[in-house]
C-alpha positions as CSV (number, residue, x, y, z in Angstrom):
1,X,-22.8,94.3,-16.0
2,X,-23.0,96.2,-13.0
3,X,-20.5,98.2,-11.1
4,X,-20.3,98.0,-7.9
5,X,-19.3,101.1,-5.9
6,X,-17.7,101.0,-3.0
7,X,-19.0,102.2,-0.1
8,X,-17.8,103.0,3.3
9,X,-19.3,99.9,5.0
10,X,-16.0,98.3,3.8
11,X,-13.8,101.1,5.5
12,X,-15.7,100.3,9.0
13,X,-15.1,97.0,8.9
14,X,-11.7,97.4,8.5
15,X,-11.2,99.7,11.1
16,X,-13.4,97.2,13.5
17,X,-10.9,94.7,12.6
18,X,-7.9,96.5,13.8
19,X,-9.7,96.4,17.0
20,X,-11.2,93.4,17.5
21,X,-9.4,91.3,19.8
22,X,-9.7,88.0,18.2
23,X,-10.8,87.2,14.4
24,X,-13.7,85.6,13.2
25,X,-12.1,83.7,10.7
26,X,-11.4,84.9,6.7
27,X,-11.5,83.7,3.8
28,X,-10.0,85.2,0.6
29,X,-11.6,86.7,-2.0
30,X,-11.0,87.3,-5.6
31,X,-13.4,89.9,-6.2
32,X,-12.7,92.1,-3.0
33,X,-12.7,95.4,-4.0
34,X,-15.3,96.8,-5.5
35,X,-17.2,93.2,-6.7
36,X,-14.5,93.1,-9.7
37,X,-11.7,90.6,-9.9
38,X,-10.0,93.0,-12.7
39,X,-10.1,95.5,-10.2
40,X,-8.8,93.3,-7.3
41,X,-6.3,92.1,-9.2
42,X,-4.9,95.7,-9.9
43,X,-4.7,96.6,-6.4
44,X,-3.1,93.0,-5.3
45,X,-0.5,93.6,-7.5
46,X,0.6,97.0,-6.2
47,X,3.1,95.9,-3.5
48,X,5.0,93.7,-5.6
49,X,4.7,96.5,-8.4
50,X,6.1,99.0,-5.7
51,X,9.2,96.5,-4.7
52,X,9.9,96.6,-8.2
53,X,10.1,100.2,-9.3
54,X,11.7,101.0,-5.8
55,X,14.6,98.5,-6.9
56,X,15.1,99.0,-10.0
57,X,13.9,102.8,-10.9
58,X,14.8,104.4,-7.7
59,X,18.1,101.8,-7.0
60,X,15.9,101.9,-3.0
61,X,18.0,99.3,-0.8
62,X,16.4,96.1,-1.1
63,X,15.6,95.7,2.4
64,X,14.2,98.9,2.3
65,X,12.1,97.8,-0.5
66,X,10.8,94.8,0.8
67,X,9.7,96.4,3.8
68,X,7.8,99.2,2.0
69,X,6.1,96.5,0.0
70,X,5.6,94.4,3.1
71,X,3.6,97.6,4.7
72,X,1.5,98.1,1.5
73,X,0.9,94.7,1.6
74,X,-0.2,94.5,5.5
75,X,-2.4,97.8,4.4
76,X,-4.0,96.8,1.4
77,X,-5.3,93.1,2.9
78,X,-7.0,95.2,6.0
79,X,-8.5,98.2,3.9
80,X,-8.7,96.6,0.8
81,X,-9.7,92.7,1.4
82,X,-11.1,93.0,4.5
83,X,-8.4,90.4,6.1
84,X,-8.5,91.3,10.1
85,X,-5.3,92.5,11.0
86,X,-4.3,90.0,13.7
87,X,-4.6,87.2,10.6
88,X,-2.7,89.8,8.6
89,X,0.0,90.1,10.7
90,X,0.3,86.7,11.6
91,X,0.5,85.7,8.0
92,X,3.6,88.0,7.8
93,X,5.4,85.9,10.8
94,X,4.8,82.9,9.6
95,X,6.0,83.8,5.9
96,X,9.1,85.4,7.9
97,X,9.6,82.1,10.4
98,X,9.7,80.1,6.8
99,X,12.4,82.8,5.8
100,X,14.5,81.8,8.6
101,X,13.9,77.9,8.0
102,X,14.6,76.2,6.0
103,X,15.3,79.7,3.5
104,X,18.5,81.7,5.6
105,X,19.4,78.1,7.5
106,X,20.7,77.0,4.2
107,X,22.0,80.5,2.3
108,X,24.1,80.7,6.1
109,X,25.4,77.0,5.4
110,X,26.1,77.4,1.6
111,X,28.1,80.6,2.4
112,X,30.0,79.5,5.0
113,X,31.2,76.3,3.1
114,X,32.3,78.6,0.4
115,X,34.2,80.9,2.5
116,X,35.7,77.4,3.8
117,X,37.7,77.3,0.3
118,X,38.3,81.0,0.5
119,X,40.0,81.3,3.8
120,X,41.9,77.9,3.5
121,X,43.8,79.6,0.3
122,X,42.4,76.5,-2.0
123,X,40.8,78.4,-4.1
124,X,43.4,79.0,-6.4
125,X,43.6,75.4,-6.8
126,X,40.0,75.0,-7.0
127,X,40.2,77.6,-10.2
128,X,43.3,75.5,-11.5
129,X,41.0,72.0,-11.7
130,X,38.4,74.3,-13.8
131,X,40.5,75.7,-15.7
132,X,42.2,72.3,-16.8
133,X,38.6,70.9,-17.8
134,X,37.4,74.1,-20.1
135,X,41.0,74.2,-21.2
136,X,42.1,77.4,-20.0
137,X,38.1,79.2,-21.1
138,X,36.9,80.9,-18.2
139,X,33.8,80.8,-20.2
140,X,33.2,77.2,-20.8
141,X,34.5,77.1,-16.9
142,X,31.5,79.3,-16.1
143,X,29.2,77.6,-18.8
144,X,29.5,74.1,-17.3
145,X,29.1,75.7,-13.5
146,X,26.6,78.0,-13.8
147,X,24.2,75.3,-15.9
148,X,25.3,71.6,-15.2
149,X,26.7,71.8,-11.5
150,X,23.8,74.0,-10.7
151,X,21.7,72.1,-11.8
152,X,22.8,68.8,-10.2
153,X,22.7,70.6,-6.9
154,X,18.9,72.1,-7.8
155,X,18.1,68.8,-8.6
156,X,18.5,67.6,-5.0
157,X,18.5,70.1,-2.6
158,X,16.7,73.4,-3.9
159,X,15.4,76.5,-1.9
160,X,18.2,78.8,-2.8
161,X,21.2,76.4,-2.0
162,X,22.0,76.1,-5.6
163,X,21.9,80.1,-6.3
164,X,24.0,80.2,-3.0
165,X,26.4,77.7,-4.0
166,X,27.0,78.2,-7.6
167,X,27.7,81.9,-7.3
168,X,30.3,81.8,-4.4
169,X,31.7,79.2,-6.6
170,X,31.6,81.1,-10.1
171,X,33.6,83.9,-8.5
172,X,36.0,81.8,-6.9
173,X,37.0,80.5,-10.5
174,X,37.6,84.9,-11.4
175,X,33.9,85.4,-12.7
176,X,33.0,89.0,-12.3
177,X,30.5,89.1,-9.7
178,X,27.4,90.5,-11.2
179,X,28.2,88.3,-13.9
180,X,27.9,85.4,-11.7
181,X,24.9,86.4,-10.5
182,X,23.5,86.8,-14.1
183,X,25.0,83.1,-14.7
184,X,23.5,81.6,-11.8
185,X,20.1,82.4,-12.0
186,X,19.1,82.2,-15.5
187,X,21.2,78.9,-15.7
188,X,19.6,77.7,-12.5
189,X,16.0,78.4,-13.7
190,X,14.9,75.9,-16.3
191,X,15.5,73.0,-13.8
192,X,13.6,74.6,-10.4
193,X,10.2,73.4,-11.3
194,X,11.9,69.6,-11.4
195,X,13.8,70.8,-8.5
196,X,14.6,69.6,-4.8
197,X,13.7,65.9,-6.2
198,X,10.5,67.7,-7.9
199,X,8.5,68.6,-5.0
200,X,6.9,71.8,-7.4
201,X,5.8,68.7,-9.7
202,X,4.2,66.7,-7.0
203,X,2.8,70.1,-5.1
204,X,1.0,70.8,-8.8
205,X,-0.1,67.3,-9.7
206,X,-1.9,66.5,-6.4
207,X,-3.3,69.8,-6.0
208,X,-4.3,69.6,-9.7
209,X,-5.8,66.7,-9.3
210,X,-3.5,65.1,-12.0
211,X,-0.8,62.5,-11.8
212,X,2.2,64.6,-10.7
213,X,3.6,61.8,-13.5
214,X,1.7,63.1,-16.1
215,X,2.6,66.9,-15.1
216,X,6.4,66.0,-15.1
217,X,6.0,63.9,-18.4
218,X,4.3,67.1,-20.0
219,X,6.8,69.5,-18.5
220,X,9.8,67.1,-20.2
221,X,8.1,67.5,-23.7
222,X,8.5,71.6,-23.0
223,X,11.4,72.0,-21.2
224,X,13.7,70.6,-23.1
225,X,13.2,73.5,-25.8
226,X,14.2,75.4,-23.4
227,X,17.0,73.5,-21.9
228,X,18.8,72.9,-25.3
229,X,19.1,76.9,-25.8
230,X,20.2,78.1,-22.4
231,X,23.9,77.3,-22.7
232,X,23.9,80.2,-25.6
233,X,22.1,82.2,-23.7
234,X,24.6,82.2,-20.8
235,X,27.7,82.5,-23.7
236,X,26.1,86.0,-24.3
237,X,25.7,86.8,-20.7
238,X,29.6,85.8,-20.1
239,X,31.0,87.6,-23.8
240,X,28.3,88.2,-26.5
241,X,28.3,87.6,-29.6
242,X,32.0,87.0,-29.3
243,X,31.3,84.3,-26.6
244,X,28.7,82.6,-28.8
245,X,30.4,82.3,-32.1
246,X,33.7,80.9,-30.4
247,X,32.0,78.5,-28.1
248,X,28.8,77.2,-29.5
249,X,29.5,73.9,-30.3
250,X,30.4,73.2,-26.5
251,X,26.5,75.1,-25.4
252,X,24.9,72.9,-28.3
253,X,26.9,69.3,-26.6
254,X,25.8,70.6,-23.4
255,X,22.0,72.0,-24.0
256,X,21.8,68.8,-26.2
257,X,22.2,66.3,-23.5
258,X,20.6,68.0,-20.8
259,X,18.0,68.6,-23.4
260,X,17.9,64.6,-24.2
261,X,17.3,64.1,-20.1
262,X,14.9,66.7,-20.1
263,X,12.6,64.8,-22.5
264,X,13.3,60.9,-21.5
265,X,13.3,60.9,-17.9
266,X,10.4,62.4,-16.6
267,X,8.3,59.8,-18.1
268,X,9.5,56.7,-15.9
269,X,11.0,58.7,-12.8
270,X,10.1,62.8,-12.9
271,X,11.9,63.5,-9.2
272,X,15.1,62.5,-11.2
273,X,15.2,64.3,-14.2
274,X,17.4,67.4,-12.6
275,X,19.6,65.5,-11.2
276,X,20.1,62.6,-14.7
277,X,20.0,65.6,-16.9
278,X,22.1,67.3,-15.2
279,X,24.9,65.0,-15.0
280,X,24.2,64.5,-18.3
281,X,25.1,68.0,-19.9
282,X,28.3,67.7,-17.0
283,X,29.7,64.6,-18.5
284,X,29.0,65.5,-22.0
285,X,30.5,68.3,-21.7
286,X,33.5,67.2,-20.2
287,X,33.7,64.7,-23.0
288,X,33.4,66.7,-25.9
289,X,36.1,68.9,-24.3
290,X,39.1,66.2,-24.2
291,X,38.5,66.6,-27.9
292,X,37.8,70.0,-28.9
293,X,39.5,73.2,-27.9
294,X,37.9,76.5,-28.4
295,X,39.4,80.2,-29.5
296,X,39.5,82.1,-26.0
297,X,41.2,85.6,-26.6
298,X,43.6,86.2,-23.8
299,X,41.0,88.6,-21.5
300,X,39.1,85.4,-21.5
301,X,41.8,82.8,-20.4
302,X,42.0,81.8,-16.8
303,X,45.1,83.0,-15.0
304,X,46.5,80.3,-12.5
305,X,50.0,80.0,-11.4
306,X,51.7,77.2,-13.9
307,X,54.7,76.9,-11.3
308,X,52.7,75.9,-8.2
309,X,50.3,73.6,-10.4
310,X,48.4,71.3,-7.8
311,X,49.0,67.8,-7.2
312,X,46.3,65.0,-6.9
313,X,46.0,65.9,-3.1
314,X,45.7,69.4,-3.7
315,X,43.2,68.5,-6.7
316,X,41.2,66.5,-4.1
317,X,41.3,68.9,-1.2
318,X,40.1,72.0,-3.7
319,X,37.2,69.7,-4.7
320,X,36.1,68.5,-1.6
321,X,33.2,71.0,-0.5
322,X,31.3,70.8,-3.7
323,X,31.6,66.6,-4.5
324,X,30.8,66.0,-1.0
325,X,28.0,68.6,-0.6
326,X,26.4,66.7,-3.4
327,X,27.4,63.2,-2.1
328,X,25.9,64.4,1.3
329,X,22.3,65.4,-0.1
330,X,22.2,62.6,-3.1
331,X,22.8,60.0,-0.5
332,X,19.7,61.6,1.7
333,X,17.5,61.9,-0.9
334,X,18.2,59.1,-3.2
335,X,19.3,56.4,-0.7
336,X,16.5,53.5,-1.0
337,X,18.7,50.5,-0.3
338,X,17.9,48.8,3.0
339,X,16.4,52.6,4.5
340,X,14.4,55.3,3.0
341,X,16.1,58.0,4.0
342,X,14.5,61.1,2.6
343,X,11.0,59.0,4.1
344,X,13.6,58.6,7.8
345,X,14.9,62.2,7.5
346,X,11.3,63.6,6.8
347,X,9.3,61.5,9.9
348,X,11.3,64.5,12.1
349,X,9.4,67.6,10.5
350,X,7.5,69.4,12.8
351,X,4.2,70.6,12.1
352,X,3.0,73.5,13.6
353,X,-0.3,74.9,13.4
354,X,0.5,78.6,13.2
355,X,-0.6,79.9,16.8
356,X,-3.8,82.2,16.2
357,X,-3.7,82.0,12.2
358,X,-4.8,78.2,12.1
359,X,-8.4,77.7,12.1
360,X,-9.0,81.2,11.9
361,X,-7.3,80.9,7.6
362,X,-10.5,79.7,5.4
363,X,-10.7,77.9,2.2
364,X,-14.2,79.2,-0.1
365,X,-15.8,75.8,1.0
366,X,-15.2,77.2,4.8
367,X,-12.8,74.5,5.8
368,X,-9.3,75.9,7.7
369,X,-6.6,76.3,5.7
370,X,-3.8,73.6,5.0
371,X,-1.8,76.8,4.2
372,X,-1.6,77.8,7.9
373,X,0.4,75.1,9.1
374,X,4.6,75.5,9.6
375,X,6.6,73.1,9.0
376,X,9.7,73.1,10.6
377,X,12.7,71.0,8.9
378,X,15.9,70.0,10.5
379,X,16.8,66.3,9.5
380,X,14.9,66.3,6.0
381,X,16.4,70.2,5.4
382,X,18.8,70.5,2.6
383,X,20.9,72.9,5.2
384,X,21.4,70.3,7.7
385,X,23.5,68.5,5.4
386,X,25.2,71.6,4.3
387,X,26.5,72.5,8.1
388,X,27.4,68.9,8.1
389,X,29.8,69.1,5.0
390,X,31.0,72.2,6.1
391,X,32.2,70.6,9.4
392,X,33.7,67.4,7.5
393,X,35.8,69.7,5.3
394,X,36.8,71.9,8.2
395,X,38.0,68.9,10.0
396,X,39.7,67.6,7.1
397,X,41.3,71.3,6.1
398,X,42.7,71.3,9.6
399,X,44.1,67.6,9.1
400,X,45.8,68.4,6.1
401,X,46.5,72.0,6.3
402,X,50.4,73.4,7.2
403,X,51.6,76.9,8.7
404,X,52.6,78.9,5.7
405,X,50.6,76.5,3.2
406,X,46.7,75.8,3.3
407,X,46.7,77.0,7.0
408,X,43.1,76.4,8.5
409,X,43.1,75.2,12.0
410,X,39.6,74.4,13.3
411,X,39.0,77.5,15.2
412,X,39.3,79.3,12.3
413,X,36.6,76.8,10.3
414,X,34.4,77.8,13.6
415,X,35.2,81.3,13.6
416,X,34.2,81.7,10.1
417,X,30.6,80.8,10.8
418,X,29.3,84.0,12.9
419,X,31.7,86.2,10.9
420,X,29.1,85.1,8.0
421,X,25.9,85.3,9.4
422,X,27.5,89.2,10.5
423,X,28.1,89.8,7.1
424,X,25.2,88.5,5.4
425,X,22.8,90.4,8.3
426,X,21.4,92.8,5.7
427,X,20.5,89.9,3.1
428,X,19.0,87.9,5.7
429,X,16.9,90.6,6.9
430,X,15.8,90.9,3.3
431,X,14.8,87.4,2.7
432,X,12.3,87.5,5.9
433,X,10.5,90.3,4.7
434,X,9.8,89.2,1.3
435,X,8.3,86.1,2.7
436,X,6.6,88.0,5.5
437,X,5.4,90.0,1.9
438,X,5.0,86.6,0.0
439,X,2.7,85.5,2.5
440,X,1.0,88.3,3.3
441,X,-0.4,88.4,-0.4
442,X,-1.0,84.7,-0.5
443,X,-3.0,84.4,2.6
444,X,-5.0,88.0,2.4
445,X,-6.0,86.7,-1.4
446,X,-4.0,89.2,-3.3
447,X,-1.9,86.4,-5.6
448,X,-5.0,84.6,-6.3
449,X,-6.6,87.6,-7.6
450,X,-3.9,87.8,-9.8
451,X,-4.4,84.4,-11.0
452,X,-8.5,84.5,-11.5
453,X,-8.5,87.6,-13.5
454,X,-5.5,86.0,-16.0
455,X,-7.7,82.3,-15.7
456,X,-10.9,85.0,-16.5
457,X,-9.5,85.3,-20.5
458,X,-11.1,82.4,-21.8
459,X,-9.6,80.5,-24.4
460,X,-6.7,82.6,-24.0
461,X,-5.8,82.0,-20.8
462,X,-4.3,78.5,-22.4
463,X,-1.2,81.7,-23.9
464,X,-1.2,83.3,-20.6
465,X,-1.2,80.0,-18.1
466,X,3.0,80.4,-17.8
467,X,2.3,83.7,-16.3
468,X,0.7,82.3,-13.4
469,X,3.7,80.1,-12.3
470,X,5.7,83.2,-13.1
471,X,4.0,85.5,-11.0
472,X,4.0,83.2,-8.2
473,X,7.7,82.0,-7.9
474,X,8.4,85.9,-8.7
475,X,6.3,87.0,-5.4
476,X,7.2,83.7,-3.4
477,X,10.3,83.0,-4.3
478,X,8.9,79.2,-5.1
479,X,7.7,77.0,-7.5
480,X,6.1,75.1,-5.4
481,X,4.3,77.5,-3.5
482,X,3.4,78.7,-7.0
483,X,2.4,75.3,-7.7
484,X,0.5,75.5,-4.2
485,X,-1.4,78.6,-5.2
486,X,-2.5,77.9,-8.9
487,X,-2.6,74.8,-9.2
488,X,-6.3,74.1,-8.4
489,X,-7.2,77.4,-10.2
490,X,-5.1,76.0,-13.5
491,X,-7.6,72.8,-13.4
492,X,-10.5,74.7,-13.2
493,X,-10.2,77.4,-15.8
494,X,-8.6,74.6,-18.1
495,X,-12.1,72.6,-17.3
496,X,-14.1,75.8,-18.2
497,X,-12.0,76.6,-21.9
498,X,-12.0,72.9,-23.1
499,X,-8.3,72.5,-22.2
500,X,-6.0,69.3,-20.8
501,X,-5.4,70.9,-17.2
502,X,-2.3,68.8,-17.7
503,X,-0.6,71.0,-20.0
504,X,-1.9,74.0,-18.1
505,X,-0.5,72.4,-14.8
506,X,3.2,71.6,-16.7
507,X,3.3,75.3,-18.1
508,X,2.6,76.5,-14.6
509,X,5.5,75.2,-13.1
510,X,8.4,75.4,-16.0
511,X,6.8,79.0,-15.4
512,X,7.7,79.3,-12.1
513,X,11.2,78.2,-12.4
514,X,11.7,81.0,-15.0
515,X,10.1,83.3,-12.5
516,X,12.8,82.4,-9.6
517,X,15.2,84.7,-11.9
518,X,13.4,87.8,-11.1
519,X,11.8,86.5,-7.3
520,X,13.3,89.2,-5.0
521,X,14.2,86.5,-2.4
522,X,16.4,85.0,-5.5
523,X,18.3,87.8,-6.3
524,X,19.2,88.5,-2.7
525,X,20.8,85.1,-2.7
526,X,22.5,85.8,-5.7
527,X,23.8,89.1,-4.3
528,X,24.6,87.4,-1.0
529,X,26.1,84.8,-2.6
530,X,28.6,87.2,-4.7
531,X,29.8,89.3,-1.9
532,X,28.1,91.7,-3.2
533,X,25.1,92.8,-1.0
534,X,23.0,96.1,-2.6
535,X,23.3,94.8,-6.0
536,X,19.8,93.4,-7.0
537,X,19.2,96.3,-8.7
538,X,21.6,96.0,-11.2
539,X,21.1,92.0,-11.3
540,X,17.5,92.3,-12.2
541,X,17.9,94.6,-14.7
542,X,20.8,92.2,-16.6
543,X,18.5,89.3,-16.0
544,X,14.9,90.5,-16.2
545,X,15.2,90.3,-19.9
546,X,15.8,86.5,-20.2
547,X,13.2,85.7,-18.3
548,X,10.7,87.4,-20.3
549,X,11.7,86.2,-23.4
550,X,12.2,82.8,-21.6
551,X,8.5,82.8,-20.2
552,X,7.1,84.2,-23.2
553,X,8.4,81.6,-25.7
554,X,7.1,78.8,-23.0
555,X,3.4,80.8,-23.6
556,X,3.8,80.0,-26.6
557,X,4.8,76.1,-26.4
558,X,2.2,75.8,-24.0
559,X,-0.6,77.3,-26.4
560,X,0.5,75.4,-29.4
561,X,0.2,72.1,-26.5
562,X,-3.2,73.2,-25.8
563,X,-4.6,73.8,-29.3
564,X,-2.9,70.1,-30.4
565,X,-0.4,71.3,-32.5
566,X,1.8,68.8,-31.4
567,X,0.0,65.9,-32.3
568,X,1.0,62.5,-30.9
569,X,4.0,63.8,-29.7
570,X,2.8,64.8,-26.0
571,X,2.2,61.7,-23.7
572,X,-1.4,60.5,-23.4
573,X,-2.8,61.0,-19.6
574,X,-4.3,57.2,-19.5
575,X,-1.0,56.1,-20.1
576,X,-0.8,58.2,-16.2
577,X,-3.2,56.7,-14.5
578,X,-4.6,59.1,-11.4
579,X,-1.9,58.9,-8.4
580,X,0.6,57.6,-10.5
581,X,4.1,58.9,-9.5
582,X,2.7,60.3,-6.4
């Protein structure tokens, strides 16, 4: 083989590019630097490697970080893969304008209809209705939140309102906040890839060119491994090996039923399986705890006051934001009855071809770019619906609130709103830059080197697929945009080794969700969503691990898959004929 040597031709025609008024159009490259993809690969993955090390080695601010790693990124596409530097910047604005919607539209919403219960004082009540379903066991409280209700709200909304959500929520019931965080995003992860009524199963499928039913049927067959061990994982996180002895028979009732939905669903209705699962593990749960109580030593029993125990009202009123924020998005997603009203809702999406970038974005065949077109949600975004339950329960706070008792007058609902969007500044800022980042190594070709030197390894690459998804979500905070990005390369490489691209297209995407628990845009949600801004430092280093071993073990499934260990147990793709599910 020969090496190529760079030259300085390479270096001139970077420098003409930064001074070039208009691009020519560009199309990324794989083997950019130096002729290698091993070697392009390296130097995509610096900027993401920097981010990393500047988090969690040198504890760097993460908005400091992600602009350092944005930089890189901006420098390394110009000098490194050629991109001109208009294209390059404009990548980074339209990576930051997807940032701001539909991303910080709905981390603002979430947040605020937290601090709705906050403020009100109904909190306390909120941690009394918990308390009375886990009997009194902050960690079955926490179990049961941080897995099944996160789940259910993954399952229809997505794009960080669960994360949001679920860890305002898990502190409100006395979690400690890094804790929370832990909780939230390693219980939240198994169900992203079926997530926001499985759009990262429909993004892979079509792009795949398999039936997205097919993908999710495969994915149900995996996942559910997975699923039916998480609820001891998140014991440990709450109390170790203490947590786990006392309470495993309520994480085996709960992975067990999620687990069962999981494997059944996805092969009649994959943009369900979330949401039935879900409920599932919830009602299960719930269930087996009329009937069981566990051992919870007293550091580990919730504290409410017994003498000012809420009534139904009170019961109700504490409840509202969180039923009706799921009400609110299950009845625009799932409503089919007379309306579609996802199909309504979505016929309001803007596209926008991103001014300058469009046309200018190549695919290798030399057609534009589907990736440079915006689409700006209002109706069909998950944050819409968010603001409007927030206003609903602000009205209805006000209705029923008193002076000395649950005082919340509409003003204050309102005032609550910028006060948030002050507070959460830093956060916000955050998120934009790592898409501006995310985007900038998407579009420049950086990720996809990434993903041809892994889908370079042969036979092997069947082990290594998972990583793929990983390293996606992980740098886009996405699974579908993982899904979006490999998808096509999964076929091809599994075409090349012999492989079902199905099974390469399923591990993919359960790989992405496991990803999302290290994605720097997911643990600034998670820190946001604490109160604890500056924290994803010590968040990824409590979480990182899980997601290894998570990913790691689904390498493994996946391989076995590949190899046809399993037999007749996986589903047979002509029982999915082509566009089935889609």
């Amino acid at each position: 083989m020969t090496l190529h040597v760079p030259t300085a031709a390479p270096l001139a025609a970077a420098l003409a590019s930064i001074t070039a008024p208009l691009p020519a159009g560009y199309t990324p490259s794989t083997t950019a630097v130096a002729g290698s993809v091993w070697l392009t690969a390296l130097v995509g993955v610096i900027p993401l490697l920097l981010f990393f090390v500047l988090l969690g080695v040198f504890k760097v601010k993460t908005h400091w970080c992600s602009l350092a790693s944005l930089v890189l990124a901006i420098i390394l596409a110009v000098f490194a893969f050629g991109m001109p530097l208009p294209l390059t910047l404009l990548s980074a604005t339209q990576g930051i304008a997807l940032g701001l919607v539909p991303i910080i539209y709905i981390i603002i919403a979430a947040v605020w209809l937290y601090s709705l219960t906050e403020k009100s004082g109904r909190s306390n009540d909120l941690r009394a209705v918990f308390n009375s379903i886990g009997k009194g066991d902050m960690r079955a409280q926490a179990l049961i939140v941080s897995f099944s209700f996160c789940g259910l709200m993954e399952g229809l909304a997505g794009f960080g309102a669960p994360v949001a959500i679920t860890g305002a929520m898990l502190v409100a019931l006395g979690v400690p906040a890094i804790k929370a965080a832990v909780l939230t995003v390693v219980g939240n992860a198994i169900n992203v890839g079926f997530g926001a009524m499985a759009i990262p199963i429909t993004t892979a499928g079509r792009l795949g060119g398999e039936s997205p039913l097919y993908v999710g049927a495969l994915m149900g067959r995996l996942s559910w491994i997975l699923a039916a061990f998480i609820p001891l994982i998140l014991l440990g996180i709450m109390d170790g090996a203490r947590g786990v002895k006392q309470l495993w028979p309520l994480a085996l009732v709960a992975g067990g039923a999620t687990a069962a939905g999981h494997f059944f669903v996805p092969t009649f209705s994959y943009e369900l399986t979330a949401v039935t699962a879900s409920l599932l593990g919830l009602a299960a749960s719930a269930l087996f705890l009329l009937v069981w109580t566990p051992t919870t030593p007293e550091e580990e029993r919730s504290h409410v006051d017994t003498a000012n125990a809420p009534n139904g009202q009170r019961i109700a009123l504490a409840l509202l934001p969180y039923v009706l924020v799921v009400v609110v998005i299950g009845l625009t997603k799932l409503w089919r009855i007379g309306v579609d009203v996802d199909a309504a809702l979505k016929t309001t999406d803007i596209k926008i071809p991103w001014p300058g970038l469009h046309g200018e974005l190549l695919t290798p065949s030399g057609e534009p770019s589907g990736s440079a077109v915006y689409t700006l949600q209002i109706l069909s975004n998950p944050g819409t619906w968010i603001f409007v339950t927030g206003l609903i329960v602000a009205v209805v706070y006000a209705a029923y609130g008193k002076p000395g008792s649950f005082d919340m007058p509409l003003s204050r609902s309102l005032a609550a709103l910028p006060q948030t969007i002050y507070n959460l500044r830093l956060s916000l800022l955050t998120i934009a830059l790592v898409m501006g980042l995310a985007f900038v190594m998407n579009f420049s070709g950086q990720t996809t080197a990434i993903g041809a030197a892994l889908a370079g390894t042969g036979a092997a690459f069947a082990f290594l697929s998972p990583l793929l998804g990983w390293t996606g979500t992980a740098v886009a905070g996405s699974a579908t945009s993982a899904g979006a990005l490999f998808a096509n390369l999964q076929a091809t490489a599994a075409a090349g080794a012999n492989l079902d691209p199905g099974v390469l297209l399923a591990g993919n995407t359960i790989g992405g969700g496991l990803g999302k628990i290290v994605s720097p845009q997911n643990l600034t949600v998670a820190a946001t969503a604490i109160g604890e801004p500056g924290s994803e430092a010590e968040i990824l280093r409590k979480a990182a691990p899980f997601s290894i071993a998570l990913v790691l073990t689904l390498c493994a499934l996946v391989f076995m898959a590949s190899q046809g260990w399993f037999g007749a147990y996986l589903p047979e793709p002509a029982a999915f004929p082509s566009g089935a599910g889609a």
